[in-house]
C-alpha positions as CSV (number, residue, x, y, z in Angstrom):
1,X,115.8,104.9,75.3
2,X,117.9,102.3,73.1
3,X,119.3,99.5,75.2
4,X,122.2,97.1,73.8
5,X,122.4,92.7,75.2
6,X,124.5,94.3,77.7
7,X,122.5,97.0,79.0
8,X,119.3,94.3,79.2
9,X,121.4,92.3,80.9
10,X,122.8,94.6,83.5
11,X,119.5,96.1,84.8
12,X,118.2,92.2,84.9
13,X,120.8,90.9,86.9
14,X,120.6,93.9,89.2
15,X,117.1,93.3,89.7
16,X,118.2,89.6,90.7
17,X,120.2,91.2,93.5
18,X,118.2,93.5,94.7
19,X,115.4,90.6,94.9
20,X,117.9,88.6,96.8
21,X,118.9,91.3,99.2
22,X,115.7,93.1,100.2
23,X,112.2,90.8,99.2
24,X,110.2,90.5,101.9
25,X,110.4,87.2,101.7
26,X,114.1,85.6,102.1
27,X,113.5,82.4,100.8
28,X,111.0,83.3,98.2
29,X,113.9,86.1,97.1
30,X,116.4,84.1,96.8
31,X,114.7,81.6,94.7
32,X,113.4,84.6,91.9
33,X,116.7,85.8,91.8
34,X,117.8,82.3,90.6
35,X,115.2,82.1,88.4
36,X,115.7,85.3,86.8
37,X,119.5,84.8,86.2
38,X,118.7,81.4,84.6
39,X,116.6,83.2,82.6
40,X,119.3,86.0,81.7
41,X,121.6,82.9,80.8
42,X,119.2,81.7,78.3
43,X,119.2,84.9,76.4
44,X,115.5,85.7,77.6
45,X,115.7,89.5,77.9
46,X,118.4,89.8,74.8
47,X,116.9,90.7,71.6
48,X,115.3,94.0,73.4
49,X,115.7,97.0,71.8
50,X,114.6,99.4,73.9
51,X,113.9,100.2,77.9
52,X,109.9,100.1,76.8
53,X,110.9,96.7,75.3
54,X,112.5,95.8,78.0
55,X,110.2,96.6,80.4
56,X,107.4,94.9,78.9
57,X,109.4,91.2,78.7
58,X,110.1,92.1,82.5
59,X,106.6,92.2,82.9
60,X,105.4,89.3,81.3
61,X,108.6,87.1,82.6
62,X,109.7,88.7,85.8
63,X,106.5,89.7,87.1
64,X,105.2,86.3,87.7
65,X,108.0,84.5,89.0
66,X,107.9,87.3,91.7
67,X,104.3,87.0,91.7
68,X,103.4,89.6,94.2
69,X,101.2,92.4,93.1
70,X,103.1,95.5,94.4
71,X,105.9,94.6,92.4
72,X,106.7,96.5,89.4
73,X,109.6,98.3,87.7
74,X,110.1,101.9,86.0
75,X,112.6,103.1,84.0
76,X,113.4,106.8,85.4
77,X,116.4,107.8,84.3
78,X,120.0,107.6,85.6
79,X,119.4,111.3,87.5
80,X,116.7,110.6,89.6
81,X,118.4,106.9,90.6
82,X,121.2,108.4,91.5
83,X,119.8,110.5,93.8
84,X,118.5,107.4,95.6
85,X,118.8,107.2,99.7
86,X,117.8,105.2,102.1
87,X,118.1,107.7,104.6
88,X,115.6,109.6,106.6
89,X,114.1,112.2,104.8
90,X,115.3,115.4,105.7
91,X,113.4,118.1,107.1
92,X,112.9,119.9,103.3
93,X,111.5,116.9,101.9
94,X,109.0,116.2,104.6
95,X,108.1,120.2,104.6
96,X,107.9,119.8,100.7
97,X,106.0,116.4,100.7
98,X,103.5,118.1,103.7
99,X,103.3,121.1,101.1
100,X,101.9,118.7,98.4
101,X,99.6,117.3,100.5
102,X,97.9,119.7,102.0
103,X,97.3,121.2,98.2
104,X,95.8,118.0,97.4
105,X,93.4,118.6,99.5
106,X,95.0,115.7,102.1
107,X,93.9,113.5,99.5
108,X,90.2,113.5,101.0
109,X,88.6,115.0,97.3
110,X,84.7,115.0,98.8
111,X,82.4,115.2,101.6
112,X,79.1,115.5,101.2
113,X,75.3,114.5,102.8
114,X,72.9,112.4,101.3
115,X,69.3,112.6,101.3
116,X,67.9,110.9,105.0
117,X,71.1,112.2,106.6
118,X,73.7,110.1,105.6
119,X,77.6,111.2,105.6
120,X,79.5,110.3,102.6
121,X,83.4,110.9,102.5
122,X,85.8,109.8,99.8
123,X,89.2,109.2,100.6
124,X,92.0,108.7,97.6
125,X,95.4,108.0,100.0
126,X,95.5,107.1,103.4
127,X,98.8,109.0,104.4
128,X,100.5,109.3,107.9
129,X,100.6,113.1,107.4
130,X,99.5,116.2,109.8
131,X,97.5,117.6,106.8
132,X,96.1,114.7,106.0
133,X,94.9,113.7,109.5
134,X,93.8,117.5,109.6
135,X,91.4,117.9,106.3
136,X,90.3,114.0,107.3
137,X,89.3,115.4,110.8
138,X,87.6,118.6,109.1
139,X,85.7,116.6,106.6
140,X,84.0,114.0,109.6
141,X,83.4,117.9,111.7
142,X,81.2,118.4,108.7
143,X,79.2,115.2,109.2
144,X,79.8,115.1,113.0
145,X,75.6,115.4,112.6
146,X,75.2,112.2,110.6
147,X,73.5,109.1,111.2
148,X,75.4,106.6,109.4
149,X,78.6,107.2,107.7
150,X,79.9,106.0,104.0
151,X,83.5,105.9,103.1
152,X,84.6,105.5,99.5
153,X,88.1,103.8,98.6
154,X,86.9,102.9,95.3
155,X,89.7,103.3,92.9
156,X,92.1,104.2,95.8
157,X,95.8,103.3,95.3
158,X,96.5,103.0,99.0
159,X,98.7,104.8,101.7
160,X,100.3,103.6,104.9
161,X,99.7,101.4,108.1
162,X,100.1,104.3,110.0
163,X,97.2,106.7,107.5
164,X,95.4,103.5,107.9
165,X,95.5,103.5,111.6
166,X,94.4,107.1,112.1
167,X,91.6,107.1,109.8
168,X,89.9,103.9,111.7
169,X,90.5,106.1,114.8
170,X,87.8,108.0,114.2
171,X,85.4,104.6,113.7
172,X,86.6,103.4,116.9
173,X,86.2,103.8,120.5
174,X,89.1,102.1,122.4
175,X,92.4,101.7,121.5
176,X,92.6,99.1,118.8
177,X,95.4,97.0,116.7
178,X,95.7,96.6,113.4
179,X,98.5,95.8,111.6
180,X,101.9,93.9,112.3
181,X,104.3,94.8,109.7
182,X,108.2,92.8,109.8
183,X,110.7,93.1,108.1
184,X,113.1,90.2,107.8
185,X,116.1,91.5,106.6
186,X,115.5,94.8,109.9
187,X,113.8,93.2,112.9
188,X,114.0,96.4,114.5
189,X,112.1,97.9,111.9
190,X,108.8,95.5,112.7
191,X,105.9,97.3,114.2
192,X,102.4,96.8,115.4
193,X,99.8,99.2,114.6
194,X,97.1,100.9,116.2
195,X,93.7,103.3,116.3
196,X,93.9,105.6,118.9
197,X,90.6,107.0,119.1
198,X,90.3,110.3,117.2
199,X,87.6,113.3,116.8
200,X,85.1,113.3,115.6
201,X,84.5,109.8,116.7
202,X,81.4,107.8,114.7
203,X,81.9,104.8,116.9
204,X,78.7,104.5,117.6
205,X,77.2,105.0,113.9
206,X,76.6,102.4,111.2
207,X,79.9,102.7,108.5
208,X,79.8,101.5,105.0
209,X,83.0,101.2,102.9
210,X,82.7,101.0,98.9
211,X,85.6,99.0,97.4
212,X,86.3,98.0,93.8
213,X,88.6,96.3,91.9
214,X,90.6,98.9,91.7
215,X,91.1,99.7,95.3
216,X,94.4,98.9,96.4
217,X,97.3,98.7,99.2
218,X,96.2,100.7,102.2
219,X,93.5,101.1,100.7
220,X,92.7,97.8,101.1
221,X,93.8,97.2,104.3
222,X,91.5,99.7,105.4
223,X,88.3,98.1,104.4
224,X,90.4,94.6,105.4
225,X,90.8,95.7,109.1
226,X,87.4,97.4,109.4
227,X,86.2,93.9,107.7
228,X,87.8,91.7,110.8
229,X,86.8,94.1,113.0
230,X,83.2,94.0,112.4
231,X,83.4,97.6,112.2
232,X,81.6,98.7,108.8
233,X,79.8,96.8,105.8
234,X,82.1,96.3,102.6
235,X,80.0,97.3,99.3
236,X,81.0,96.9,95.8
237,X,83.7,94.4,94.5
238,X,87.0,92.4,95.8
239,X,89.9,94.7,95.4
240,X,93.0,94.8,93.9
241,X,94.9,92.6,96.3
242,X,98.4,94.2,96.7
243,X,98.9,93.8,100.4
244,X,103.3,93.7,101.2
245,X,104.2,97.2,101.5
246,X,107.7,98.6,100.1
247,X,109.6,100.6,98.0
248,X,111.5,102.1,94.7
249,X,115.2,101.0,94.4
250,X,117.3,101.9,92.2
251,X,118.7,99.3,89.5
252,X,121.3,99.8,86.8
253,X,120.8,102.3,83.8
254,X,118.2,104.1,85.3
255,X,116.2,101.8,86.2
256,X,113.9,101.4,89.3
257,X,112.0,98.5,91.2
258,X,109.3,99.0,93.8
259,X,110.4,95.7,95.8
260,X,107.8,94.6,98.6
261,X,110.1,94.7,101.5
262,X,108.1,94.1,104.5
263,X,105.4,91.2,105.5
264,X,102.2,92.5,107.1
265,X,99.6,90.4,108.6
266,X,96.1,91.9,110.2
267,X,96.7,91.5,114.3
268,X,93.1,89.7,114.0
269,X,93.3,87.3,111.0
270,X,97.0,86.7,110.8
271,X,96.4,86.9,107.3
272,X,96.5,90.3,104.4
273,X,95.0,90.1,101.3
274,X,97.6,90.0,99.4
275,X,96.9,88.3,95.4
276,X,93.1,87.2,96.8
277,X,92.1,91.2,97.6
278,X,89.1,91.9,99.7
279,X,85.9,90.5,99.2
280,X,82.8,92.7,99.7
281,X,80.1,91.8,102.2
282,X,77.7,92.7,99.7
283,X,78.9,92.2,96.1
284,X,77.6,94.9,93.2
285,X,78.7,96.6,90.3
286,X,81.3,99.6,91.4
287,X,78.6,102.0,89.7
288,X,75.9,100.9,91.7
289,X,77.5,100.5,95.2
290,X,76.8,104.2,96.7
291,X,73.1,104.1,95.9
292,X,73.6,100.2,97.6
293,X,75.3,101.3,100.1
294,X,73.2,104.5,101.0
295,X,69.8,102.3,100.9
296,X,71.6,100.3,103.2
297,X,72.7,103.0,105.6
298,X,69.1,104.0,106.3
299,X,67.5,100.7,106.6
300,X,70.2,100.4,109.4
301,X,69.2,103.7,110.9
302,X,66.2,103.1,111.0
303,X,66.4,99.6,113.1
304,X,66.0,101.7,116.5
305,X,65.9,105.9,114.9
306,X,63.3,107.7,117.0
307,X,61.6,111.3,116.5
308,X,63.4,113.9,114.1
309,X,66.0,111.7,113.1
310,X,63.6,108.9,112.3
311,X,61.6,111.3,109.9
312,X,64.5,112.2,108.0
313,X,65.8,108.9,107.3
314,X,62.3,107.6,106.6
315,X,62.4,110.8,104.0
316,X,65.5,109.4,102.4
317,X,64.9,105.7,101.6
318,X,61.6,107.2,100.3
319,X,63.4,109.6,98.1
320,X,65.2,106.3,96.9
321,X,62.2,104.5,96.3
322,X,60.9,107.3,94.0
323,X,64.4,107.9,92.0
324,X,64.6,104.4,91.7
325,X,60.9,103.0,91.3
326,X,61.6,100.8,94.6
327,X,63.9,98.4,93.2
328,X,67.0,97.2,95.4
């Protein structure tokens, strides 16, 4: 895609706009958008020839004068950003977008036990989505029987506060906060979120979450709520640390932006983890953080295990011991 002075200089100063307009934060917004005019003015984005030279100046001296980690832009053609809408999806796309999840599986790739009788589940996108909740449900029905549970979000680009919220619901056992998303440009749209309780419940098993550094978004918040709730032990490494949710807009000559438009903030901390990520309770290597993470498990279930499901846990950290000639 050639691009002329003015081209470069039309999707840059729309970008300014749209920062000033619709950045989740105002003041913040409006101060990049100055920035990135001055910049214009200087001739900073000029000599590029093309949108993939374009983009890459934009991300070397855009990105950090925005400096939030869900920012990014795309170019995507002058079709698809013209068909941009801030309205409500209509009831074809959400039957179309409900298709594509339930083909992927509802973004839940693997359930399986391990040895001692340990649940592990590996979630890819936390979505607020009836197939989603439905193969997340089916998949804990298969470890209903477990005695500790491990979820992996370990290279997981994230979801929604709402996916978030239901998948904790089945960790939980009372009604439970947490989230607070605003957004100051919409103060009608500003929400608190919560866990309703949810079968199969595990609230009364040990959980382990394995993060890395590339686990991100919801995600994140994820292991960051079940972190301040004191709900589950965080194995591997911090996260990503892209935390203020949003969305594509459209800029000029088909261009797009995914601008963070809303703050969040856990209902516990008051705080996200937004640029810092989410620091594990027990820091490995990604590689090594399941067979962490399942050694873990049964040590826990085995702090008060009696009878059958003693035996079989004992079996399993034994099974460990032998794969791994006893090391930690």
């Amino acid at each position: 895609m050639t691009m002329s002075a003015a081209d470069n200089r039309a999707v840059v100063l729309s970008l300014a706009q749209v920062l000033r307009e619709r950045f989740a934060f105002h003041d913040r917004g409006i101060a990049a958008a100055r920035t990135i005019e001055a910049m214009e003015r200087r001739g900073a984005f000029r000599e590029a020839r093309t949108a993939a030279g374009l983009l890459a100046l934009i991300d070397t001296q855009i990105a950090p004068v925005v400096d939030d980690r869900h920012f990014r832009v795309r170019y995507v053609g002058p079709e698809v950003t013209a068909g941009f809408s801030e309205a409500p999806p209509t009831t074809e796309d959400v039957a179309a977008f409900q298709e594509e999840v339930r083909l992927r599986g509802g973004e839940i790739p693997e359930v399986r036990w391990l040895a001692g009788n340990v649940g592990y589940l590996r979630v890819r996108m936390f979505l607020d989505s009836p197939p989603s909740a439905e193969k997340l449900a089916a998949g804990l029905n298969m470890l209903s029987d477990v005695s500790a549970l491990i979820i992996d979000v370990r290279g997981a680009p994230g979801g929604d506060p709402a996916g978030v919220a239901n998948a904790i619901g089945h960790l939980v056992s009372e009604r439970t906060p947490t989230v607070r998303t605003q957004n100051p440009h919409d103060a009608t749209a500003s929400r608190t979120y919560y866990a309703e309780p949810r079968t199969p419940n595990f609230a009364d098993r040990p959980v382990f979450v394995l993060i890395d550094k590339r686990t991100g978004s919801g995600a994140e918040e994820f292991a960051y709520d079940l972190q301040a709730l004191r709900r589950a032990t965080l194995i591997g490494q911090t996260t990503y640390g892209a935390a203020t949710p949003g969305g594509f807009r459209p800029l000029a000559k088909g261009f797009a932006a995914f601008i963070p438009m809303e703050q969040v903030a856990n209902t516990l901390t008051g705080a996200n983890w937004e640029g810092v990520g989410v620091s594990p309770d027990v820091e490995v290597p990604s590689e090594q953080a399941l067979t962490r993470a399942h050694r873990l498990a049964l040590e826990a279930v085995l702090k008060d295990a009696q009878g059958v499901r003693r035996e079989i846990a004992e079996e399993g950290l034994a099974s460990l011991d032998a794969s791994s000639g006893d090391q930690p």
